[in-house]
N, C-alpha and C positions, 0 to 999 in steps of 0.2 A: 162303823160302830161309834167312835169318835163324834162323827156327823148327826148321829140319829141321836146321842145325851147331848149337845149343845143345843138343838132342834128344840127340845122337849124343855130345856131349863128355858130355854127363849119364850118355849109358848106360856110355860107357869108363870115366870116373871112376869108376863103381860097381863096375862090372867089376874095375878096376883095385886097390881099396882092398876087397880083399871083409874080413867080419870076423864073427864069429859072434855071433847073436842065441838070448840063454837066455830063459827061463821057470819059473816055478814055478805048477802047479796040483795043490794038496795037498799030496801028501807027492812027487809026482813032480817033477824040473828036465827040461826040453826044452831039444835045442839044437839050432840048426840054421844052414846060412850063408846071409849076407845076399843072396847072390844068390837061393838059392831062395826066401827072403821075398819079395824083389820081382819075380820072374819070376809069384810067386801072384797079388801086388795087380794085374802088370798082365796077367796072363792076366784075371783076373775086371774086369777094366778093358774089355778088348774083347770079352768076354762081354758083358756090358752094354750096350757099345755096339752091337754087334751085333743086340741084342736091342729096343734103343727106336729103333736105324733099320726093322727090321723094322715095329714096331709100328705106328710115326709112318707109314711106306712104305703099309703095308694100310690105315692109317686116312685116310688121303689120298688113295686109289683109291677106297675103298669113298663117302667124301663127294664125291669127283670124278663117282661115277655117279650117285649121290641125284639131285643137283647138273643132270648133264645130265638124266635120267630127265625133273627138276619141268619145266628149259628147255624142250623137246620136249610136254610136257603145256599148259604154257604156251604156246607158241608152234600147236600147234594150237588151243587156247582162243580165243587174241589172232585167230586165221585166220577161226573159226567168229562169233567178235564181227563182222569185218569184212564174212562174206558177208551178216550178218544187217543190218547198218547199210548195206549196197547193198540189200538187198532191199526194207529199208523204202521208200528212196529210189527202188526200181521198183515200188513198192507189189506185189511179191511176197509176201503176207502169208504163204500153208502154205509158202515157203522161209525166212522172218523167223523164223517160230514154231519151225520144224523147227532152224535153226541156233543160234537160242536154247537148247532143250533140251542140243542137244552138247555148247554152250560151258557149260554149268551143270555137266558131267561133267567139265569140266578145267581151269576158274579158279575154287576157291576159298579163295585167300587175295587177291582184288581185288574185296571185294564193292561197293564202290563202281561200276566198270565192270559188273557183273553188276546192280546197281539198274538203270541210267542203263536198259539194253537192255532188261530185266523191264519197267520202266515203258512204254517204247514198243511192245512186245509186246502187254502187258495192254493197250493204247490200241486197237491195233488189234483185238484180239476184244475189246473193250469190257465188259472187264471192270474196272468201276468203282470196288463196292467195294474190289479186291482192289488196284487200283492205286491207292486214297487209303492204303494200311496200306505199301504202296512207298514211296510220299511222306513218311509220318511214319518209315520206317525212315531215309530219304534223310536228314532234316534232326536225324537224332542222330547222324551224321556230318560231320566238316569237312568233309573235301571234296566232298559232296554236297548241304551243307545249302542254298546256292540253289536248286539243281537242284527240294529239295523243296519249298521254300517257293513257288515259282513254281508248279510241278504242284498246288500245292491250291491258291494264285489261282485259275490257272485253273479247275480242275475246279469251287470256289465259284459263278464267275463264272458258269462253264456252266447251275449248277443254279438261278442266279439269287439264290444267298446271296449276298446284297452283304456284310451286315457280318461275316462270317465271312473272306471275299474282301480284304475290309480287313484284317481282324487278320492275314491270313497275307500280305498284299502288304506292310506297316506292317516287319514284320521283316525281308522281304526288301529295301526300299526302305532298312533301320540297317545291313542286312547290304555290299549293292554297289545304290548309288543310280544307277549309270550306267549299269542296264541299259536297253536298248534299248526307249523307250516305257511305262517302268514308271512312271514319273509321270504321264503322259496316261493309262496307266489307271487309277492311283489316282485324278486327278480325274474320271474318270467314275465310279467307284465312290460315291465321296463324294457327285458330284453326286445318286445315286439312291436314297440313305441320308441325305444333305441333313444332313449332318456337317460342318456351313462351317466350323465355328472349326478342325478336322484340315486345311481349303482351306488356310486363314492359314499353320500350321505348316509343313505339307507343302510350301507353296511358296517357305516363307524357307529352310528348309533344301534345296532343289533351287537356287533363286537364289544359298546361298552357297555350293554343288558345282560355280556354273557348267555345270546341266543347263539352266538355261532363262536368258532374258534378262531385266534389270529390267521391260522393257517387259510381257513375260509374266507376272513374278510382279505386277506392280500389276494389270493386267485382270484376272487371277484374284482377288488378294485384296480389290479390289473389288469383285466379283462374290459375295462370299462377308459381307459388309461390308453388301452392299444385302438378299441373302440373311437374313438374321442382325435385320436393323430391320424388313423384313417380319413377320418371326414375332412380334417385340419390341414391334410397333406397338398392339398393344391390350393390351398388359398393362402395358408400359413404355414412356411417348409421350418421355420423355427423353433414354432409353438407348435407343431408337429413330431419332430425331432424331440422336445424335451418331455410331451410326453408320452414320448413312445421309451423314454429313458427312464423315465417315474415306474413304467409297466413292469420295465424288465433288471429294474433293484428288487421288483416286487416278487417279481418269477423269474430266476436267471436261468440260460443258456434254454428257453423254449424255441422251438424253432419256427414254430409262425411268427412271434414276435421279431427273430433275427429278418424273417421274410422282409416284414412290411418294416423294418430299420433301414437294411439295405436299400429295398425300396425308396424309400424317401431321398436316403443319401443321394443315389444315382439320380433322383428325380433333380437335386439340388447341384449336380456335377459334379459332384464329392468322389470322384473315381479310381483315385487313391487312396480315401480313406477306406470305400469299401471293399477294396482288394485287401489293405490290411485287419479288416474288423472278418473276411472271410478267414482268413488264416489264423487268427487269434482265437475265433470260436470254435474251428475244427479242430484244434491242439486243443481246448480248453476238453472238449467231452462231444467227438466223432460217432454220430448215431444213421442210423437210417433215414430218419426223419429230416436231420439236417444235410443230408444226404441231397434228399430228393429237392429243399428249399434251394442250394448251392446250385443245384445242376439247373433247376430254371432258370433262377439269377444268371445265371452266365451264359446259357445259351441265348434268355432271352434279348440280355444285351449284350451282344457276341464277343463275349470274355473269354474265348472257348480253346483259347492258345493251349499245347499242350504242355507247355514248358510252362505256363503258370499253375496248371493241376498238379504240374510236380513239384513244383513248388508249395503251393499247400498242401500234400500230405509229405511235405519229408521226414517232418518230426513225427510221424506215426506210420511210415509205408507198411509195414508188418500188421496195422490193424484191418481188422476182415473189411469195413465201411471202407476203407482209405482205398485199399485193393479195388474195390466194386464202384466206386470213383472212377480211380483211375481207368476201368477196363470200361466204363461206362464213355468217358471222354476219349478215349482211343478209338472204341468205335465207329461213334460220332465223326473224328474227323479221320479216320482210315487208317489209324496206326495200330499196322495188324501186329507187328512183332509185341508193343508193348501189351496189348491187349491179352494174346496169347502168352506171354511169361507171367502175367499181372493175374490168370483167371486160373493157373495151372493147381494153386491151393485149394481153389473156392470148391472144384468140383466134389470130390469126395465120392462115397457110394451113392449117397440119395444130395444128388445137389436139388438145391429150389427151383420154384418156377423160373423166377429173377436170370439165377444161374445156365440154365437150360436156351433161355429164350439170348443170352448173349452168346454161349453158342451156337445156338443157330446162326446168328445175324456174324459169328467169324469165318463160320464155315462157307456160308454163303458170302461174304464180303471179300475173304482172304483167297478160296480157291475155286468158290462160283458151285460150289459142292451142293447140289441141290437136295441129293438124296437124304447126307449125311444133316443139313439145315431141316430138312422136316421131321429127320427121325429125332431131332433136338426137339423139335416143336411138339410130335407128338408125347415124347417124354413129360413136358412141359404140363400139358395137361391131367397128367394125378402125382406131381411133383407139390412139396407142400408150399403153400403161398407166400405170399412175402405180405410186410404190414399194410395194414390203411388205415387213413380215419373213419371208424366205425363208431355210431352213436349206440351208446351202451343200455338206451330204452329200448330201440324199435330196430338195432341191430343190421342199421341202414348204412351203407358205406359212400365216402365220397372220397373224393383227389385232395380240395384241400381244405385245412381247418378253419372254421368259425366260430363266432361267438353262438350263435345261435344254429343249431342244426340245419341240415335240408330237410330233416323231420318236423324241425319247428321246437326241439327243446334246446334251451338254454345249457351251456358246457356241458355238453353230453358226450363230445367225440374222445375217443381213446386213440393210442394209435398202438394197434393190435392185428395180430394176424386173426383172422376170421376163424369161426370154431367149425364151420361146417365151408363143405369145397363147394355144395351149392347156395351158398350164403349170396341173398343180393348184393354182388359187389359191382362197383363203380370199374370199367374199364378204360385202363390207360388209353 
């Protein structure tokens, strides 16, 4: 309002005060009154305006329908992505394939969304190569690049390239560590590529993202610690030895680990110390397991005196393992009295297979009793079992424990009596 009375006093004023404006161009003077001066400035005033609302008006329609045209292009695009990502999900593959094609006709400036679908396409006609050259397009892109790095994990893993499967899990693991199991498959990868010191890293760095718990990253890097002095132990009995000591602050009193300690030691002529590290870990926590590691140990390096067995279990003779030791190494080297006074507890009404089968072998050893040795034997057979290392995926059993199963999974093995009597087990 303000604008429109200043306006109006401006134009009276002029009006008001008209006065003539001259010129000179050459030899000629012009003159003319100021009114018509300014009636020209503001005729050509709203000419102009005139002229860039026009302008501005067409260029603003003409981008308005660009504009909706792309929307509608787009928005059947975005249509054609969605029946395609239902069809996958009905595994409708000729409606996935067919709706991919369309959507390729009407989103091309989100080639990001146009990978993601290509690559599940390409999955399903199994086209391989053409979907690993997907995956390298994906990961020269942000916002695709896990998408790709993940699709060539996997596809690696598929073809059974492990260490290729690593390099491309390794980046996507710097990239977002909190994907869903991507560290249990890095430790399987490793495990099959047998790349323990990547164990150690990969699992400090997951333990400090709070992907896994202390309790996880030490079993692992233990694992990888025992891994690691295995390979070490005939070229470097040192660097062997210390870290097979780093393993087992990590995981104390395990019994594969005590295995391959001893191991080394004796490898090293250490045959003092490992007579006292046998004695120190059976007083420490006498199991079954450590059982069966001892009794190789010393047969296999013929430690098998009886007066040393009695020896390490005196601080514990009354426990069940120490007894089944003992009757274990009596038989071995023929000593039927202690054998028979050492087993007289064990039996019970339902003794174990274990128990059964070293009856047999006194009956027959002590008085040649062949009748009374079979009817132990057949006992033997629906007597309940004694433990093994049984892998807790595929419920495969073996003699002794590794890192990586004889199924092929990474610390799988338990050491468990089998749930069923015809369970695939590993025979002594």
């Amino acid at each position: 309002m303000i604008q429109i009375i200043l306006t109006i006093a401006l134009v009276s004023f002029i009006l008001s005060n008209n006065f003539v404006v001259s010129f000179d161009i050459g030899d000629y003077q012009y003159s003319f009154s100021s009114n018509l001066f300014f009636a020209i400035i503001g005729t050509i005033l709203i000419i102009l305006y005139f002229v860039q609302y026009i302008f501005f008006k067409t260029r603003f329609t003409f981008q308005k329908y660009l504009f909706l045209n792309k929307y509608k292009r787009l928005q059947k695009g975005y249509n054609y992505f969605v029946d395609a990502m239902i069809a996958i999900a009905n595994k409708d593959h000729k409606l996935a394939i067919s709706s991919n094609n369309k959507m390729d006709n009407y989103i091309k400036d989100d080639p990001g969304l146009s990978l993601l679908l290509k690559s599940e396409v390409l999955k399903i006609e199994k086209k391989y190569d053409q979907l690993s050259k997907v995956y390298e397009e994906m990961i020269k892109k942000k916002n695709t690049q896990t998408l790709g790095y993940r699709g060539l994990m996997e596809q690696n893993l598929k073809n059974q390239d492990f260490h290729h499967a690593f390099i491309y899990g390794e980046k996507l693991f710097s990239l977002n560590p909190q994907i869903e199991k991507l560290y249990e498959t890095l430790v399987q990868i490793i495990s099959k590529t047998r790349n323990w010191n990547q164990l150690v890293v990969i699992s400090d760095k997951a333990y400090s993202k709070r992907i896994i718990n202390e309790e996880t990253a030490k079993e692992n890097k233990s694992i990888a610690f025992y891994e690691i002095a295995k390979i070490k132990m005939h070229s470097d009995v040192n660097d062997s030895l210390n870290f097979m000591q780093k393993a087992m602050r990590l995981k104390r009193n395990f019994p594969p680990y005590i295995k391959l300690y001893l191991e080394i030691l004796l490898l090293n002529d250490k045959l003092a110390q490992t007579k006292k590290i046998i004695k120190k870990f059976w007083v420490e926590k006498p199991s079954s397991s450590l059982r069966n590691v001892i009794t190789s140990i010393l047969k296999t390096n013929n430690l098998d005196n009886i007066d040393f067995i009695q020896y390490i279990v005196d601080k514990n003779i009354n426990n069940i393992e120490s007894k089944k030791l003992l009757v274990d190494f009596a038989i071995y080297l023929n000593q039927w009295n202690i054998a028979r006074n050492n087993i007289k507890g064990l039996i019970g009404a339902n003794p174990t297979q274990e128990i059964c089968l070293f009856m047999a072998d006194i009956e027959l050893g002590e008085f040649n009793d062949i009748q009374k040795s079979e009817s132990w034997k057949l006992r033997a057979q629906n007597a309940e079992l004694e433990y093994f290392w049984i892998c807790n995926i595929t419920n495969m059993s073996q003699k002794n424990w590794s890192a990586l199963s004889d199924s092929g999974y990474f610390n799988s093995l338990e050491w468990r009596r089998p749930k069923m009597l015809n369970q695939n087990l590993y025979t002594k």
